[in-house]
N, C-alpha and C positions, 0 to 999 in steps of 0.2 A: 350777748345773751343777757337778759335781764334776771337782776339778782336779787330784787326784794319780790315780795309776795302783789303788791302791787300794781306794781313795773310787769310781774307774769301776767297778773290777771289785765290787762291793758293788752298785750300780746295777745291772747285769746281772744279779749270782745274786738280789737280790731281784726280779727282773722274773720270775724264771726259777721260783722260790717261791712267787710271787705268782699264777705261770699252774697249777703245780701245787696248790696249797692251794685253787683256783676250784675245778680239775675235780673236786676230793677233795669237796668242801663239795654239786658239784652231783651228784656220785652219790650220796650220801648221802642226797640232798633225794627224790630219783628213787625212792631204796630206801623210804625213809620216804612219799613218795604213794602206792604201791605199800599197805604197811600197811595208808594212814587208805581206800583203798577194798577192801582183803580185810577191813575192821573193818566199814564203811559194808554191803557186799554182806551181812554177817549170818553166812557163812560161816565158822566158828571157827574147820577143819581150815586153811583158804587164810591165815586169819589167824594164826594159829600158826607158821606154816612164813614169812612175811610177817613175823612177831616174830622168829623166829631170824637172818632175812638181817640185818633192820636191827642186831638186836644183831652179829652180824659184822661187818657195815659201820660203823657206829660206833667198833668195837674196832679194825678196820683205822684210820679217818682218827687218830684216837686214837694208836696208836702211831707216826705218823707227825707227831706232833706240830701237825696240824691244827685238833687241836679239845685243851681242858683235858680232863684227867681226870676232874675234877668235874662237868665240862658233862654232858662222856658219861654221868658216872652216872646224874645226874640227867634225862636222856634218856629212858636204857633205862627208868629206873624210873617217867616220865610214861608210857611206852607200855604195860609191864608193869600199870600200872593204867587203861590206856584197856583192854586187854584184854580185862580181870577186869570192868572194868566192863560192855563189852559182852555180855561170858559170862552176866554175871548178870541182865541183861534178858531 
């Protein structure tokens, strides 16, 4: 238990961060299920427009310091070839 004044208030704003970085992570998640069935449906145009949310959402938790830089890239750029790949089936 933390015992200066602080040390509590650190306890509180990570609680507070900790709620925020969830919701960020599960709209994200939301936006990216979204994708994998505009991808699954066969649908390019859904899937496309289904590619630029996620890339938005990404760049939003991203600049919120939710997710690495690097993660995101490496994201967009797994999806960007789940894309291509579907395209070319």
């Amino acid at each position: 238990m933390a015992h200066s004044l602080s040390a509590k208030k650190r306890v509180r704003q990570n609680a507070k961060h900790r709620l925020a970085n969830r919701r960020r992570k599960e709209g994200l998640k939301d936006t990216l299920r979204e994708f994998q069935t505009a991808l699954s449906s066969g649908d390019k145009a859904a899937a496309g427009k289904a590619l630029n949310a996620a890339y938005k959402k990404i760049d939003q938790v991203t600049a919120k310091g939710t997710m690495h830089r690097k993660t995101a890239a490496r994201r967009k750029s797994s999806l960007a070839r789940a894309l291509n790949a579907g395209a070319a089936k």
